[in-house]
Structure formats: C-alpha cells, structure tokens
MMTF fields as JSON, N, C-alpha, C and O atoms, coordinates in Angstrom:
{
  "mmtfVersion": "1.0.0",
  "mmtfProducer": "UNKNOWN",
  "numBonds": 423,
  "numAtoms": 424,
  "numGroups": 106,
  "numChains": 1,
  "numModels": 1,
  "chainsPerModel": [1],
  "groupsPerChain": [106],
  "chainIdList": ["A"],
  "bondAtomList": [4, 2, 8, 6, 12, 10, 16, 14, 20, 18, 24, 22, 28, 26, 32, 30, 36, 34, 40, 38, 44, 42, 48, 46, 52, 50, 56, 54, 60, 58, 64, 62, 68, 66, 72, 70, 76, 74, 80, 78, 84, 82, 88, 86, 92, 90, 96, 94, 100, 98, 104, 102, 108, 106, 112, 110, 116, 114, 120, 118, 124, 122, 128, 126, 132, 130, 136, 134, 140, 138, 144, 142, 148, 146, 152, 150, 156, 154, 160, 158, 164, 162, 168, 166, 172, 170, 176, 174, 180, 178, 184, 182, 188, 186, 192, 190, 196, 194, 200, 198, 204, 202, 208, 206, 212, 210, 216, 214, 220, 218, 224, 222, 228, 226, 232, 230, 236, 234, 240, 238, 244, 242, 248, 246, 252, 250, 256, 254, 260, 258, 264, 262, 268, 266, 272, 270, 276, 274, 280, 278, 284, 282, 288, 286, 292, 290, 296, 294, 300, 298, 304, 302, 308, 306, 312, 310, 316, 314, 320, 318, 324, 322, 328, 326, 332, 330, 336, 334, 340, 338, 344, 342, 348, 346, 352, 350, 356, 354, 360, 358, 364, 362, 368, 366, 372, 370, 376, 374, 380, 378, 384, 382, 388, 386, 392, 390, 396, 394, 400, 398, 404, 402, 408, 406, 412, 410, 416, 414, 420, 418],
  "bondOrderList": [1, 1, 1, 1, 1, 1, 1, 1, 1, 1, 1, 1, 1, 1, 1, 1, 1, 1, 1, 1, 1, 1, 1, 1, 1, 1, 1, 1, 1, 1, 1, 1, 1, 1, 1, 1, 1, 1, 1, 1, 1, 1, 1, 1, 1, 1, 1, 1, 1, 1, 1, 1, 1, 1, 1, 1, 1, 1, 1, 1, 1, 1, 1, 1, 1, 1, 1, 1, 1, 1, 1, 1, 1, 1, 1, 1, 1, 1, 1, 1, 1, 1, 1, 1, 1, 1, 1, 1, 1, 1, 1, 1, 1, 1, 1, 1, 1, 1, 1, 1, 1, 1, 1, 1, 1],
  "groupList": [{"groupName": "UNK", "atomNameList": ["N", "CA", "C", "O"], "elementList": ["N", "C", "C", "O"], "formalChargeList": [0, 0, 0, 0], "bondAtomList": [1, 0, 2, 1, 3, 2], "bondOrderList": [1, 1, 2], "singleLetterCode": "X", "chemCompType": "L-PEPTIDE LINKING"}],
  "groupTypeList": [0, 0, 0, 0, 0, 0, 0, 0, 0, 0, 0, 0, 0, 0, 0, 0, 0, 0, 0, 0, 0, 0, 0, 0, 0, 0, 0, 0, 0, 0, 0, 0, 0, 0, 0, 0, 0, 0, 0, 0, 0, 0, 0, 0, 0, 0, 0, 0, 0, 0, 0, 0, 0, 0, 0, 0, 0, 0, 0, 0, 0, 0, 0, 0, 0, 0, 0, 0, 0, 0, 0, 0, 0, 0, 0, 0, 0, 0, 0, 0, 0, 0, 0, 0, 0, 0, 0, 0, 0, 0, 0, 0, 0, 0, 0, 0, 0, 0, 0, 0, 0, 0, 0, 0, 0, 0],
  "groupIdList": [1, 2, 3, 4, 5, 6, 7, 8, 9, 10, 11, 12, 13, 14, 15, 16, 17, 18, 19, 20, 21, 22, 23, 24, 25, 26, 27, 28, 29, 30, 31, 32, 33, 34, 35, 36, 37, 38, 39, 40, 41, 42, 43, 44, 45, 46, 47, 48, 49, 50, 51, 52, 53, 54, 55, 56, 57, 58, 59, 60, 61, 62, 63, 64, 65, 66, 67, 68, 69, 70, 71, 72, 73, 74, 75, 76, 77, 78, 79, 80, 81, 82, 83, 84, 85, 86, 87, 88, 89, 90, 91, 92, 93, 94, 95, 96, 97, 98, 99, 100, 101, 102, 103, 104, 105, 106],
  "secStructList": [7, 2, 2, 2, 2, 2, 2, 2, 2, 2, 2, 2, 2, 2, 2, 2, 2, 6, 6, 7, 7, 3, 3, 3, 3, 7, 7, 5, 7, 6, 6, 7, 7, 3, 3, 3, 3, 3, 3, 3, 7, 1, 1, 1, 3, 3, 3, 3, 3, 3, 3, 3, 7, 1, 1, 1, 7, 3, 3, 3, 3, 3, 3, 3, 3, 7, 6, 6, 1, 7, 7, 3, 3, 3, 7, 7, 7, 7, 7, 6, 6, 7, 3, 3, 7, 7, 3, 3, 3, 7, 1, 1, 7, 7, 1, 3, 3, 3, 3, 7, 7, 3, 3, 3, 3, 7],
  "xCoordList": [-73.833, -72.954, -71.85, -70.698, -72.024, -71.401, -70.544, -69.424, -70.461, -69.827, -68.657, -67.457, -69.229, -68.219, -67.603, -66.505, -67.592, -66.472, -65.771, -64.637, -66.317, -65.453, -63.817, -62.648, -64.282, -63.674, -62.57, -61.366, -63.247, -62.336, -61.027, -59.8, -61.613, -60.856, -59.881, -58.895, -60.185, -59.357, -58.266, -57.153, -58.752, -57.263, -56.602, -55.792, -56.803, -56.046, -54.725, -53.899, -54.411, -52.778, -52.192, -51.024, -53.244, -52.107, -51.439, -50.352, -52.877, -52.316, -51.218, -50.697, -50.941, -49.953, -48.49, -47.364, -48.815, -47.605, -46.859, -45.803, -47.859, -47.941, -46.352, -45.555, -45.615, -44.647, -43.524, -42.904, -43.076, -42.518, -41.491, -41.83, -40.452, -39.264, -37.749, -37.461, -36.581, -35.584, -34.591, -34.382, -34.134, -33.08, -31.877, -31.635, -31.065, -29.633, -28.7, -28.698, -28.125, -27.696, -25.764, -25.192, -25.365, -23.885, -23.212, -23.234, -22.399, -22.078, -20.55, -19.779, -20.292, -18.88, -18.979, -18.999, -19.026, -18.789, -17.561, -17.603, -16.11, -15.059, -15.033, -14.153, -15.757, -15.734, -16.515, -16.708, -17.327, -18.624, -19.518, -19.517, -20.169, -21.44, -22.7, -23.383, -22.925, -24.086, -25.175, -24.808, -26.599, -26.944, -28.337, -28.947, -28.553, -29.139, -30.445, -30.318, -31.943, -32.833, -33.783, -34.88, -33.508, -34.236, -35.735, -36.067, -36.575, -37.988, -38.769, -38.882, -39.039, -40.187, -41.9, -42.811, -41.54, -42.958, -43.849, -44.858, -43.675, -44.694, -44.251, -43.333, -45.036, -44.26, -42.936, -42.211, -42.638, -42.195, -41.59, -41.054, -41.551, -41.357, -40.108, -40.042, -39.03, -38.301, -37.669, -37.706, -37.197, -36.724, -35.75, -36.057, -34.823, -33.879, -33.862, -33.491, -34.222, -33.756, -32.132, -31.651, -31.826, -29.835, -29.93, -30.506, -29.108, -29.082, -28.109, -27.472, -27.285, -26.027, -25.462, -25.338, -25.3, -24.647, -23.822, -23.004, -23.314, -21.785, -21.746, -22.679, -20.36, -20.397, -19.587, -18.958, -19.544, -19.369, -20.425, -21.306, -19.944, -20.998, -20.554, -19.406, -21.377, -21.022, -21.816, -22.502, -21.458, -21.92, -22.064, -21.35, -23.041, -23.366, -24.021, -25.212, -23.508, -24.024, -25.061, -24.635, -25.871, -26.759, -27.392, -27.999, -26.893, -27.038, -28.116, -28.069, -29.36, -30.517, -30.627, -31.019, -30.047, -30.101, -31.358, -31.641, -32.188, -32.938, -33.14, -34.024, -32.184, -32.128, -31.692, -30.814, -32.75, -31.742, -32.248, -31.765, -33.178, -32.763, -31.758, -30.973, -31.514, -30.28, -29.924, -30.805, -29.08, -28.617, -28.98, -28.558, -29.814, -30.15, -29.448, -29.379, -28.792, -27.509, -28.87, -29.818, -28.145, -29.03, -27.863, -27.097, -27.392, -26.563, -27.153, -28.285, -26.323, -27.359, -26.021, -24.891, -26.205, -25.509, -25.97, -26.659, -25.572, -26.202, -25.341, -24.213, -26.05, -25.441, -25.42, -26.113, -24.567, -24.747, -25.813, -26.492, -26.612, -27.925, -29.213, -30.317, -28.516, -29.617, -30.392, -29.681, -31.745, -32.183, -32.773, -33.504, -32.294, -32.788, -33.615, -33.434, -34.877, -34.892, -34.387, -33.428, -34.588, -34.07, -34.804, -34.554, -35.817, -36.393, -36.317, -36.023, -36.634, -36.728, -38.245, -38.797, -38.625, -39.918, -38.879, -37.996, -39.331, -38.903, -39.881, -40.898, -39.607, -40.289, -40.977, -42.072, -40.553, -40.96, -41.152, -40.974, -41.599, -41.816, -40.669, -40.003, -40.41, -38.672, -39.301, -40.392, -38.132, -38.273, -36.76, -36.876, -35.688, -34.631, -33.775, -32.893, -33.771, -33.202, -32.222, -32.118, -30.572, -29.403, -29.294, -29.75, -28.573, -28.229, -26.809, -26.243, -26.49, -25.336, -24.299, -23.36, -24.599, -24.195, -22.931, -22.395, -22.244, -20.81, -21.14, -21.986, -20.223, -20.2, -18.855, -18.011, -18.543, -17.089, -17.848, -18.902, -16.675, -17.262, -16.525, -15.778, -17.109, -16.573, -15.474, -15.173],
  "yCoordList": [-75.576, -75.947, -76.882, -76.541, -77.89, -78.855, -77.844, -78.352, -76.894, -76.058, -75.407, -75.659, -74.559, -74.016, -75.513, -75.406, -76.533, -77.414, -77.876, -78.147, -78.216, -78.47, -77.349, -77.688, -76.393, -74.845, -75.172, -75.364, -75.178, -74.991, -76.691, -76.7, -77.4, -78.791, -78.553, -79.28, -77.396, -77.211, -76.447, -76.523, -75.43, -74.541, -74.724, -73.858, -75.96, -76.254, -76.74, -76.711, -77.083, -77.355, -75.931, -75.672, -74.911, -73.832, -73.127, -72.572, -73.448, -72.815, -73.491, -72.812, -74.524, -75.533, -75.281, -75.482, -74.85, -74.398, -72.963, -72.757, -71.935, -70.498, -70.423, -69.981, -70.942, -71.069, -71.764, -72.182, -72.02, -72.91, -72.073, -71.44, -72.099, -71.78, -72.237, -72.663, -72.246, -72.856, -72.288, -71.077, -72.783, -72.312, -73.015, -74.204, -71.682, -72.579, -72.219, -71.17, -73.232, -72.902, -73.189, -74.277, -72.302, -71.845, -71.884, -70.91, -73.48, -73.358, -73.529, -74.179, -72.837, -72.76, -73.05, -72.247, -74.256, -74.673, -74.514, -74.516, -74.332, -73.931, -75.581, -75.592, -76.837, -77.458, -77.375, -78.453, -76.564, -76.87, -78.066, -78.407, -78.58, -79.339, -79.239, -79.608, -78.328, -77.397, -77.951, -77.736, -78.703, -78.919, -77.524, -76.932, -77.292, -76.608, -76.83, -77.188, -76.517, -77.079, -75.976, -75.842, -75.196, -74.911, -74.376, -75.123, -73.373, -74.059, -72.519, -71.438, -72.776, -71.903, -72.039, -72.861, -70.584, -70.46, -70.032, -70.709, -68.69, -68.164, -67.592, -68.054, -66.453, -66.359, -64.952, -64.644, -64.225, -63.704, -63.595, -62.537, -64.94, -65.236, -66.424, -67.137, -66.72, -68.066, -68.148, -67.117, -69.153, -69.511, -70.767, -71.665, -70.746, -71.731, -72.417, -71.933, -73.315, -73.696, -74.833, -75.734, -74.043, -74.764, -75.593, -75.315, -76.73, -77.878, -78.032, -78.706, -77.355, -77.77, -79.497, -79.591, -80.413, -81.837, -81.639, -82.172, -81.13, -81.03, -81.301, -81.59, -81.118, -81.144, -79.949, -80.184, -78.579, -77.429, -76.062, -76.133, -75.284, -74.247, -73.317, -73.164, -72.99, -72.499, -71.028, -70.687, -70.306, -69.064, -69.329, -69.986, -68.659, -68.181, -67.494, -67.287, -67.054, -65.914, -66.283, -67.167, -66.029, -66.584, -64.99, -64.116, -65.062, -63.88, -64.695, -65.915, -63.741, -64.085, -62.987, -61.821, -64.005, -63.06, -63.143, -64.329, -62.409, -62.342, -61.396, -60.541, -61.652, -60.749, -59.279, -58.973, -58.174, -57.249, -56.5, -55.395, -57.076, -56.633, -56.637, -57.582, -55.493, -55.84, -57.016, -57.121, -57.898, -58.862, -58.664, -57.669, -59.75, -59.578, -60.872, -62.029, -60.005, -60.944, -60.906, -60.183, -62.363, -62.805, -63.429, -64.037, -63.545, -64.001, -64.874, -64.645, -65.879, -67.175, -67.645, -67.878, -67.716, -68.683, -70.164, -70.346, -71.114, -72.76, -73.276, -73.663, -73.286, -74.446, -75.816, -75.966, -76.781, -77.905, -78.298, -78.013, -79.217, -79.541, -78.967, -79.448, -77.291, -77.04, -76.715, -76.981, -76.161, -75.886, -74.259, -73.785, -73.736, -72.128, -72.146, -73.117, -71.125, -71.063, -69.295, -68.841, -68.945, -67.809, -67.236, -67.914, -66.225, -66.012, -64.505, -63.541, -64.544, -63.401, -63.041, -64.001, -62.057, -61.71, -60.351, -59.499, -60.661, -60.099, -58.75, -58.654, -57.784, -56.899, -57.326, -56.793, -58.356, -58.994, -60.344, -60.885, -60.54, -62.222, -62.393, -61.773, -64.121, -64.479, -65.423, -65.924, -65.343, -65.989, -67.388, -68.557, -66.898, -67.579, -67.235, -66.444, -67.701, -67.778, -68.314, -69.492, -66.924, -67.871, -67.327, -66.193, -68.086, -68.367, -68.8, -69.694, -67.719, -68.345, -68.412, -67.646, -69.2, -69.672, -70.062, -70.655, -69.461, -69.73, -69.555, -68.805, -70.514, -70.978, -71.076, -71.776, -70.648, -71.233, -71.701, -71.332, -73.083, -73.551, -72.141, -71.353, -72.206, -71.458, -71.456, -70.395],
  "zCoordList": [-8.752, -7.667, -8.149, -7.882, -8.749, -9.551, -10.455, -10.404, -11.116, -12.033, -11.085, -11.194, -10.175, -8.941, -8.504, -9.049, -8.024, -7.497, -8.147, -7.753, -9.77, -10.983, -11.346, -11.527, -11.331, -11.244, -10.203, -10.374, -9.191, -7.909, -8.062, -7.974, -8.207, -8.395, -9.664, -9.781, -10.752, -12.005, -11.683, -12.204, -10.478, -10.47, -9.373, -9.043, -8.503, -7.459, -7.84, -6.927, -8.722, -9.413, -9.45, -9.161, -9.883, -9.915, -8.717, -8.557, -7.67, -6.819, -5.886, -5.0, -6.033, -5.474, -6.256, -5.801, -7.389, -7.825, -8.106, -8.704, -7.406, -7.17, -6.614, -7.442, -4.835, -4.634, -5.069, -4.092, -5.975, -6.644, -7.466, -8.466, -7.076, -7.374, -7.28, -6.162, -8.326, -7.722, -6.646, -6.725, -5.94, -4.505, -5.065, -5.271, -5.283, -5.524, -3.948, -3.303, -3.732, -2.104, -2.101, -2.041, -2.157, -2.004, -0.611, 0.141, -0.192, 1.164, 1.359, 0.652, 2.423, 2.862, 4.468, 5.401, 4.466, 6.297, 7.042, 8.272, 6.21, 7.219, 8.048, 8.909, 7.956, 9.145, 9.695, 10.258, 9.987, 11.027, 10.489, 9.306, 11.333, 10.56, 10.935, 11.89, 9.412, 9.398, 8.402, 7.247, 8.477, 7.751, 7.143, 8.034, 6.113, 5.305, 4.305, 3.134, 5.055, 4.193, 3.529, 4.071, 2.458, 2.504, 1.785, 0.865, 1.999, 1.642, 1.057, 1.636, 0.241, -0.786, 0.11, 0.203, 0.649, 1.319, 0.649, 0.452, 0.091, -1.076, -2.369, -3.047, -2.691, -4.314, -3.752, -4.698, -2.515, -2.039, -1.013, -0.682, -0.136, 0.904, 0.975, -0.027, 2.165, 1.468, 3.042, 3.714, 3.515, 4.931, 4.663, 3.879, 5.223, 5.628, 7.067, 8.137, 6.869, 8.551, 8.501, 7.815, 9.687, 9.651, 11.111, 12.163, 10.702, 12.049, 12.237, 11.426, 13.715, 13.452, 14.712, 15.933, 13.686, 13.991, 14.342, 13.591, 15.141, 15.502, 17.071, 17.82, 17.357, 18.673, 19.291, 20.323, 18.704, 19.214, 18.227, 17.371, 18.716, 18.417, 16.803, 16.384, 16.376, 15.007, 15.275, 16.238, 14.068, 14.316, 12.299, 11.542, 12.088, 10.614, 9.783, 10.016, 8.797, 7.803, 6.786, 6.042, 6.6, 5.314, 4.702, 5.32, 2.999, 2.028, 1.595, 1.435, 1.365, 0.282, -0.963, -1.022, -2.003, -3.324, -3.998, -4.162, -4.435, -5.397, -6.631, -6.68, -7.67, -8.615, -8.222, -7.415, -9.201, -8.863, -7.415, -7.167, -6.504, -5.189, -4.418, -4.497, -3.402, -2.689, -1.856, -1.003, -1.723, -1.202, 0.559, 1.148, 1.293, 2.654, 3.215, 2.802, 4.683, 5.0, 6.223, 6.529, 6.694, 8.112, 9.126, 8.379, 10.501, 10.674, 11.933, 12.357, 12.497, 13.348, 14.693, 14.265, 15.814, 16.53, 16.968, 17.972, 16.205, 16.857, 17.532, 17.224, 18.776, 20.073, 19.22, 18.214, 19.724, 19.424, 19.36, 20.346, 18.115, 18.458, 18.073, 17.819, 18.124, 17.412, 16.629, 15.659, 15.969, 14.82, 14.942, 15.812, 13.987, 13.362, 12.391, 11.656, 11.93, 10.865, 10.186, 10.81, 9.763, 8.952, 8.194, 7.198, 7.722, 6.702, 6.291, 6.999, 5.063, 4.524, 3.448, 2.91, 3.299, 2.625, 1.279, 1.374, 0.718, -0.697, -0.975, -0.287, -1.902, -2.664, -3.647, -3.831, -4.513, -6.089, -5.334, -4.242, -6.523, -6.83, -7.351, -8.18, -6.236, -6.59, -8.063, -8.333, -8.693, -9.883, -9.605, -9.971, -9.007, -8.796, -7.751, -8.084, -6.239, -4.925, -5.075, -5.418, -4.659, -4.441, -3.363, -3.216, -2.186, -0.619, -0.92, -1.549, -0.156, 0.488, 1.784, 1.997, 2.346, 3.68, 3.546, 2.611, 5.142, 5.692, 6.774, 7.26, 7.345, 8.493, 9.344, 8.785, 10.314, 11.589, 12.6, 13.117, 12.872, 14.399, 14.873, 14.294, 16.236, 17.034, 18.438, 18.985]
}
C-alpha cells in the first residue's frame, strides 16, 4: 500500500504539468478596452475569457492557431462590463497557442 501512494505522490508533478503550454496572444483593440486572459485547460483544449472595461460595447474576433491545423475564428459581443469566455478543443496536442484578438468599440 505504502508502494502504490509513493507511486502516486511521484507522478503527480507530471500530471500537473500534462496542460502546460505557451499562449502567445496577438492584440489589436482599435480602442476598445478589452482585457484578455488566457488559460491552458488540457493538452487539447484552450479558452480565453475577455472583460470588456469600457464604457461602450465592443464586438470581437479571436483566431486560435495551432500549428498546422486550420486557424478557428470565434467572434464575441461585450456589453459594457462584461465577461466571455471562448474556447476551443483541438485535434492534436497543442504544443504552441497563437491567438489573435481584435477588437472595435462599437
């Protein structure tokens, strides 16, 4: 029993680092104020959530690149105030996430 929890306590680093990838994030706000966080869910999985601080409404595009899959556009309307998230699920395992978000107030 002691052998199995030893085990299990040895590969819990890996699995903490299973999702772990870099997000490079490419933004064009036009002026809006759009803030952008975003987050490595699994080894295939990835979500942005956008806050827009402003005090009118924005409308926006967010491209998720992952290598040589095709580029997945997502597009968002935020009222003042509020928060989206955005996600996408991949074919592969991402190795390197580029995003890139644009934004117009509206």
């Amino acid at each position: 029993m002691k052998r199995i929890c030893l085990c299990l306590l040895a590969l819990l680093p890996l699995a903490a680092t299973a999702a772990s990838y870099p997000i490079d994030v490419e933004q064009q706000l036009n002026g809006a104020e759009i803030s952008a966080t975003p987050q490595a869910i699994d080894r295939d999985l990835a979500a942005v959530e956008l806050h827009n601080y402003g005090q009118q409404a924005a409308v926006c595009s967010l491209v998720f690149r992952n290598g040589p899959e095709a580029p997945r556009t997502r597009r968002v309307e935020l009222a003042p105030g509020e928060r989206k998230a955005l996600s996408n699920k991949f074919r592969r395992d991402v190795i390197r996430l580029r995003l890139q978000l644009t934004c117009e107030p509206k």
